[in-house]
Every structure is written in structure tokens, then in C-alpha cells.
N, C-alpha and C positions, 0 to 999 in steps of 0.2 A: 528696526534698522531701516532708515532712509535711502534712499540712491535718487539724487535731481538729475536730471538730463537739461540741457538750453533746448527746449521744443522749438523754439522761433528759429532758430537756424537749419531746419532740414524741412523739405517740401512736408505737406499733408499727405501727398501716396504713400511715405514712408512709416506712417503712425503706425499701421500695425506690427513691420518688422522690428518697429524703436521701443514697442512695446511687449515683443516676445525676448528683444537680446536683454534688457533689464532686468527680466525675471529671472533668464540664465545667468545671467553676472551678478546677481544678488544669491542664486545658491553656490556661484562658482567663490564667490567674496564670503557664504557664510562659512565654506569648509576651510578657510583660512586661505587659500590661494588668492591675493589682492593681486600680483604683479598680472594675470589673468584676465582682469577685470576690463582694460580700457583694449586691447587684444582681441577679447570675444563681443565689445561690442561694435567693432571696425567690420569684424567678421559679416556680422546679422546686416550694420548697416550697408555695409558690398554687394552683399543677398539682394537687396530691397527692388534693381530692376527686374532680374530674373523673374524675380516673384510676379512682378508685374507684370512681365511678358505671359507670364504661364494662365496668370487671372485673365491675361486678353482671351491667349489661345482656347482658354477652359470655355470661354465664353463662347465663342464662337465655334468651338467642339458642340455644346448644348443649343445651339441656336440652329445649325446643321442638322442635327438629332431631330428637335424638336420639328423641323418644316418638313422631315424626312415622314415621321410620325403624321403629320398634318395630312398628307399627299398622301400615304397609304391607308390613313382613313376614309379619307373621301373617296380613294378608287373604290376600297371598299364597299363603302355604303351604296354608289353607284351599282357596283357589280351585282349588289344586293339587293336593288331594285328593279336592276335588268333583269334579275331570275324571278321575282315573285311575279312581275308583269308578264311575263313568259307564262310562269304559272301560273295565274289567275286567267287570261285567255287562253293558253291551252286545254286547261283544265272544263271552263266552263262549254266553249265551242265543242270538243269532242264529244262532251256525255252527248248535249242538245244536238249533234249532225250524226252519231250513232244513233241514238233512238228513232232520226230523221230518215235514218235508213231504214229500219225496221216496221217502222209506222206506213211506211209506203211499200212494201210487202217483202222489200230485203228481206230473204233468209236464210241466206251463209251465215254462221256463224264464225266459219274458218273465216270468211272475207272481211268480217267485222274482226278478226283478230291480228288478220293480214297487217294492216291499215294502222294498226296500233304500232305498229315496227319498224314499215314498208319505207318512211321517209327516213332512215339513215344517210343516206347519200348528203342529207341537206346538210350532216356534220363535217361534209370535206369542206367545207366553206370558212368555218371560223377555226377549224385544224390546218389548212396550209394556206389559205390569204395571208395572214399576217406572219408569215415567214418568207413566202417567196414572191410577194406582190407587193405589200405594203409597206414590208422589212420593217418592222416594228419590234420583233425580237429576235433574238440572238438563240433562243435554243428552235430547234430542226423537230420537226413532229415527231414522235414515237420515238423522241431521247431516255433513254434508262426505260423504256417500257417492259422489262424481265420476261422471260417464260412463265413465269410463276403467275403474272401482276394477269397475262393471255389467260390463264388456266382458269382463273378466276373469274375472269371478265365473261369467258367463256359460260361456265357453272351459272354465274347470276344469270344471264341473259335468257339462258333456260326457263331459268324460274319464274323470269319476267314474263319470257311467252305462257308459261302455265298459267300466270295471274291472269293476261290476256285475256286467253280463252275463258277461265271462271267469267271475269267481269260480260264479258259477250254473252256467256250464258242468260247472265244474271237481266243485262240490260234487255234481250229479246226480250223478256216475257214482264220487268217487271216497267212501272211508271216511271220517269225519268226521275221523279221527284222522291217515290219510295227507295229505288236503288243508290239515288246520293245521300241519303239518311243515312240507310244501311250498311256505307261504307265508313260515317263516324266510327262504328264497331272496331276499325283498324282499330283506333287509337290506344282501348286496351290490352291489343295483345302486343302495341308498338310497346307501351310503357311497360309492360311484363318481359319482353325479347329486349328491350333496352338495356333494363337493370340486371339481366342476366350476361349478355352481352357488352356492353358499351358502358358497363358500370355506374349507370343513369341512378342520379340522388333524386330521390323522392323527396321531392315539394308538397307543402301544402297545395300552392298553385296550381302545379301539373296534377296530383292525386284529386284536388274540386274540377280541374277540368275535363278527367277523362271518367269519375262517376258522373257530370251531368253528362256528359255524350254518352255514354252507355245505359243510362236509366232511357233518353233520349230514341236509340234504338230499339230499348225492349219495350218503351211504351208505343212506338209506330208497330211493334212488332205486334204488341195485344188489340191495335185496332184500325190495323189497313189492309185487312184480309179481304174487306168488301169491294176495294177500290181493283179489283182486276179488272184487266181489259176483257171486254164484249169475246166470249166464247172460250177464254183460257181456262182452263178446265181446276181445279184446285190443285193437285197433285203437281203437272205443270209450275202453277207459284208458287209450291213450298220449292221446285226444284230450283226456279231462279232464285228466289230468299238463300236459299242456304249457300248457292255458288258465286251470291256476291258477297255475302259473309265468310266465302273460303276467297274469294279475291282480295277483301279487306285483310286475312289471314295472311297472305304470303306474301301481301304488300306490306304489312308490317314487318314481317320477317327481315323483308329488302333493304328496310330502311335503314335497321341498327347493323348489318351487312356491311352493307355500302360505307358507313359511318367509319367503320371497325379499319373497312380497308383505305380511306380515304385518308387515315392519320396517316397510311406511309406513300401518300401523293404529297410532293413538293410544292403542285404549281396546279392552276387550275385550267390549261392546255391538257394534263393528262387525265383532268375530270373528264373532258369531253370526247378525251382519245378512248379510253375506259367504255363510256357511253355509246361509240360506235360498234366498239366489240361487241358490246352486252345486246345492242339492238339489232346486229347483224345475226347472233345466235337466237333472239327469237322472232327473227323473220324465218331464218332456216326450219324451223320448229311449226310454223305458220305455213310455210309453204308445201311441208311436208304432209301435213292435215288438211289444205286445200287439194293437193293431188289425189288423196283418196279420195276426199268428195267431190269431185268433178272435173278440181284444175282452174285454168282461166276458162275454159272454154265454157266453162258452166258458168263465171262471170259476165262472159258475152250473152250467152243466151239468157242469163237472168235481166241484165240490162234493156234487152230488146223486148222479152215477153214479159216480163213478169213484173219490174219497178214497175209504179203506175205515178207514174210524172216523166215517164221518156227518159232515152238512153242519153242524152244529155245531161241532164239534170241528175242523172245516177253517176255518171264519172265525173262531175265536178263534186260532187256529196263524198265520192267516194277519194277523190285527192284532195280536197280539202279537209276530211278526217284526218290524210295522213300528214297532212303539216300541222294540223293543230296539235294531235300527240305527240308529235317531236317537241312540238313549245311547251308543253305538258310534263315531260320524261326532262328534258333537257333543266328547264325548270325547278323539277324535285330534284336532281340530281347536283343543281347548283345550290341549293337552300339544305341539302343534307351537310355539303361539302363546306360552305361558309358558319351554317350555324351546328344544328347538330341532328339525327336522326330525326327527336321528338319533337322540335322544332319545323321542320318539316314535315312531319304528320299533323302537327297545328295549325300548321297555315294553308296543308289542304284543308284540312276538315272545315275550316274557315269560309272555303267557296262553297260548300253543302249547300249552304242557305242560299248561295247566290244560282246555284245547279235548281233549287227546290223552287227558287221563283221564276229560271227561267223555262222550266217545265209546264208550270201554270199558266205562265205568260204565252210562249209561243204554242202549246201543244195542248191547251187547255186540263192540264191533268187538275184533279179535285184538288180542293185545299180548303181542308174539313178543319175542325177545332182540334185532333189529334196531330195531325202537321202542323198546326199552328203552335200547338204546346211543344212539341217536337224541336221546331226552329227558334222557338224562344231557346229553349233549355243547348242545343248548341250554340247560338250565338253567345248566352249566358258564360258557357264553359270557354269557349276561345277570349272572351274578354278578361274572366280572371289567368289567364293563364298568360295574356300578353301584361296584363297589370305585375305579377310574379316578376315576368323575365325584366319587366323597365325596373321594377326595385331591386331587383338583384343586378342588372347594369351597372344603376346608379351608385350601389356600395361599391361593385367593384373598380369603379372610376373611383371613389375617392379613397379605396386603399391604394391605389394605382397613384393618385398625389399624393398621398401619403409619402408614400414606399420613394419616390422620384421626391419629395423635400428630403427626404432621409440621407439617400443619396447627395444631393447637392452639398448640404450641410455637411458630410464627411470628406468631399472632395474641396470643400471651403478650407477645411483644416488641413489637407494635407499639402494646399500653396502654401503653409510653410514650417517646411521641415526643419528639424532642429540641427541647428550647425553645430559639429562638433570642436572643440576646441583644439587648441595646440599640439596637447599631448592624448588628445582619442579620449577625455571624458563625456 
């Protein structure tokens, strides 16, 4: 069965509707209904602007979309380079200006814990600037912040002070270079509190990179016994060894925590709002353990008799710690909240190497052929581990085009609907 149309008589926009009513009018013509025939294709051809309006509006729907998309990546990625840079100088400045205290005969440890927390204040800065200075957004700080979201914030904070304190332990007594090793150690109990928590798939990638960091620490473990500092007695190093391997512990913990609660943050204003709570509870937790041991006043008098580089040089060490841990904490707590707990424990463990050379550099600590194997085998493990996450990107971009031609493709068919006839067949 044939059906001609005159094609020269109607524009080219029209081809595709000229060619859906033919089809329809050739099964409306095969059920015997002919007087139907010239009717339904008056119909389809009437259709033919619509349709074309709708193909503009579709387009310019998905062009909207698509720049919409474009701008929210890039803040992204931005954002996500503002916090690693954060992290990466916060991270590395603290260890190297805590050890800088201790080496000079700092020996608070509360103070050293202090200082880890003490710069909260610096979050009122990017919590209400940009609402009531810069007017940049439209939500008002501590919007939807719950009782519940406090209670929480509260609880971590604690914990965060308790990690604190470990690490202070740990950093007194151990070389700057042995204690950032040692703190690769997170990484297996992150991946184990992940997968129990945060539902974390085991990768080949993540499983090779968290056994070389942990082979990593147990071989620094079997041969930097010798590497104490002048007079520390052994018992003393096994206490710092173990209490930064308990700070690696409850920093892991933190991480898939944070992660768990971060799914039910909207916006990354109440990352930060979160983060002042958490840090204000373990300043209180910090200043509470200073008061038993002496207080400020015992800050004062160490500064004047006891630093041996002048009471100078001790309170700029000692506030310049506390803005580096804020770049530090603020840092993890934006690369938890953008990527994901483990990810975040990757891309500290990542500065280890850069903590272990600048230990050696500025503070002469040894760096024997055991750290050497040490900092291979981490650097080793953070390489295959970012190699994993780009080929896992990259497929999920191209399900992602995938998934977005699928789409187009059915919204292509459905500019044009099938017109019904006369009588509603």
C-alpha cells in the first residue's frame, strides 16, 4: 500500500510531522476508514508549529540545564581546592610549629591541645560576612540548625578534643617525622569504621592503598625505635607511639561520623556552622585540662622562664598554631563534606610525606633508609588510590552521557505526540 504526499509544497521544518501523519493515515486507510485519511493529515500538518515551538523551548530548557551544570561544577571544583589548600598548609604548618614548641622546651601539653581548637572565633568570618556584609546569600546563619544537628555537633567536638590531646601526647615525645608516619595508621581503621558506617565499597584501589600505608607503619614501627630524642627514656616512646596511633584511631572514627551526618547538611554554610560547635566543645574540654594544670597563668610563666627563644617568639608560635589548625580542621571537614570520609583520609595521609620531609628539613630529624622505604610505600599507596578514584570518575561521566543521550533521545520523541483523530481513535 502506497500513500504520495506533494513534499515540495510544505516547508522542510515540517518533514517530521509530514512523516508521522502518513503513517497514521495509512493504518487509519488500512482499517478501512478512507473518508479519515485527508482529515488526520490536516490535523498532524496544524501540529507542525507547535511542535516547533516546543523543539525551540526543549532546547533552550537543556541549554539552561546544561550552563546551570557547567557553574556548579566549577564552583565546585573551586571549593574543592580552597579546602585541600587549606588542608595541605594547615596540616603541614601545625605538626612543624607544634614540634617547634616542644623542641624549645614547651611542655604543656594541655597548651598544645589548647591551640588545636582555640581559633574558632576565625569561623565567624565566613559564617556571617557573607550574609550581612557582602549579602551574597539569602539564607541567615544557623538556618534549620536543629537541637538534634547541636547535640551532635556537641558529642564530636568532644571527641575531637580527646583526639587532641592523644596527638599532643604523641607529638611531645615522638620526631615529627616518626608521628606523621604514624598517623597513616588512620587510614585502616578509617576504611574498617567506613564500611561499617558509611557503607564504604571496597576497591581494589582503596584495599592496595590502605595495606601499603599500614605495612608502611608497621615497618617504621620495627625500626625507629633508635631514632629517640637525646634522654627520652623508652617507656616514655612506646607512650607517645601508642597515643598517636590512638589519635589516628579516633580520627578515623571522626571521619565516617562526620561523613554519616553531613548527608543531612543541605549547604556548605552549615559545614562550617557544625565546625564551630564541634570546635568550641573541644576548646571547653582544653581549657578544662589547662585549668587543672596551672591555667594561663602557667602559660605566662612558661613563656617568660621556660621557652628558650623568648616570650615573643612563644606567643607568635603559640597563635600561629592556632590559625594553622583551623586551616587544618576546616579543611578536613570541607574534603569530608565535598568527597567522602575515605577520601579525606587520603588526602591527609598524602601530606605525611610532605610532614616527614619537612621534619628533616627544618628540624634535622634522621631520615634513615627505614623512612625512606616508609615514604615510598605511602606515597606508593596515595597514588594508586587517586589512580582508582579518576577511573571510577571517568566511568561515571560517561554513564552520566550516557544516561543524559537517553534522556534527550526520549524527549526528542515525545515533540511529537500522536494526534488523535476525529472520533478519539
Amino acid at each position: 500500500l502506497i500513500v504520495q504526499a506533494p513534499q515540495s509544497n510544505f516547508p522542510k521544518t515540517h518533514h517530521n510531522s509530514l512523516s508521522l501523519s502518513l503513517s497514521l493515515s495509512l493504518s487509519l486507510y488500512w482499517s478501512g476508514e478512507q473518508h479519515q485519511l485527508k482529515l488526520q493529515y490536516s490535523l498532524s500538518l496544524y501540529s507542525s508549529t507547535p511542535m516547533m515551538t516546543n523543539s525551540i523551548q526543549l532546547d533552550d530548557e537543556e541549554n539552561r540545564k546544561a550552563a546551570q551544570k557547567t557553574n556548579k561544577d566549577r564552583s565546585y571544583m573551586v571549593l574543592l581546592v580552597i579546602n585541600y589548600l587549606c588542608l595541605f598548609v594547615g596540616s603541614v604548618s601545625s605538626s612543624l610549629l607544634s614540634k617547634y614548641y616542644f623542641i624549645h622546651k614547651g611542655s604543656s601539653r594541655w597548651v598544645s591541645t589548647w591551640v588545636q581548637s582555640a581559633g574558632f572565633p576565625l569561623l565567624l568570618f565566613p559564617i556571617y560576612l557573607p550574609y550581612y556584609l557582602f549579602k551574597c546569600t539569602e539564607r541567615k546563619p544557623f538556618t534549620l540548625f536543629t537541637p538534634r544537628i547541636l547535640m551532635v555537633s556537641i558529642f564530636v567536638g568532644l571527641m575531637l578534643g580527646l583526639n587532641n590531646l592523644c596527638f599532643s601526647w604523641g607529638n611531645s615525645y615522638l620526631p615529627v617525622s616518626t608521628s606523621s608516619l604514624l598517623l597513616s595508621s588512620q587510614l585502616v581503621f578509617n576504611l574498617i569504621l567506613s564500611v561499617i558506617i558509611v557503607k564504604q565499597k571496597i576497591t581494589f584501589s582503596n584495599l592496595n592503598c590502605v595495606i601499603l600505608l599500614t605495612l608502611s607503619s608497621i615497618l617504621l614501627a620495627l625500626g625507629s625505635s633508635h631514632d629517640r630524642p637525646h634522654g627520652l627514656t623508652k617507656a616514655k616512646y612506646f607512650i607517645g607511639f601508642f597515643s598517636t596511633i590512638g589519635a589516628g584511631l579516633l580520627f578515623a572514627l571522626y571521619l565516617p561520623v562526620m561523613e554519616n551526618i553531613y548527608k543531612k547538611v543541605y549547604c556548605y554554610e552549615m559545614v562550617v556552622e557544625m565546625q564551630l560547635v564541634m570546635e568550641i566543645a573541644a576548646t571547653a574540654l582544653a581549657t578544662v585540662g589547662m585549668g587543672m594544670d596551672g591555667g594561663y597563668l602557667e602559660m605566662k610563666k612558661e613563656s617568660q622562664q621556660v621557652f628558650d627563644k623568648g616570650e615573643r617568639l612563644y606567643w607568635i608560635t603559640v597563635f600561629s598554631n592556632v590559625v594553622t589548625w583551623q586551616l587544618c580542621f576546616m579543611g578536613t571537614a570541607g574534603m569530608v563534606f565535598l568527597t567522602s570520609s575515605l577520601t579525606g583520609g587520603i588526602c591527609m595521609t598524602a601530606l605525611l610525606a610532605m610532614n616527614v620531609l619537612g621534619g628533616v628539613v627544618v628540624f634535622g630529624d634522621e631520615f634513615d633508609g627505614v623512612k625512606a622505604v616508609s615514604t615510598v610505600l605511602c606515597t606508593w599507596g596515595f597514588c594508586s588510590y587517586v589512580y582508582g578514584m579518576y577511573v571510577k570518575m571517568k566511568k561515571e561521566k560517561e554513564k552520566e552521557k550516557e544516561k543524559e543521550r537517553g534522556i534527550a533521545k526520549n524527549q526528542g520523541m515525545e515533540m511529537f505526540p500522536i494526534v488523535p483523530s476525529a472520533d478519539g481513535v
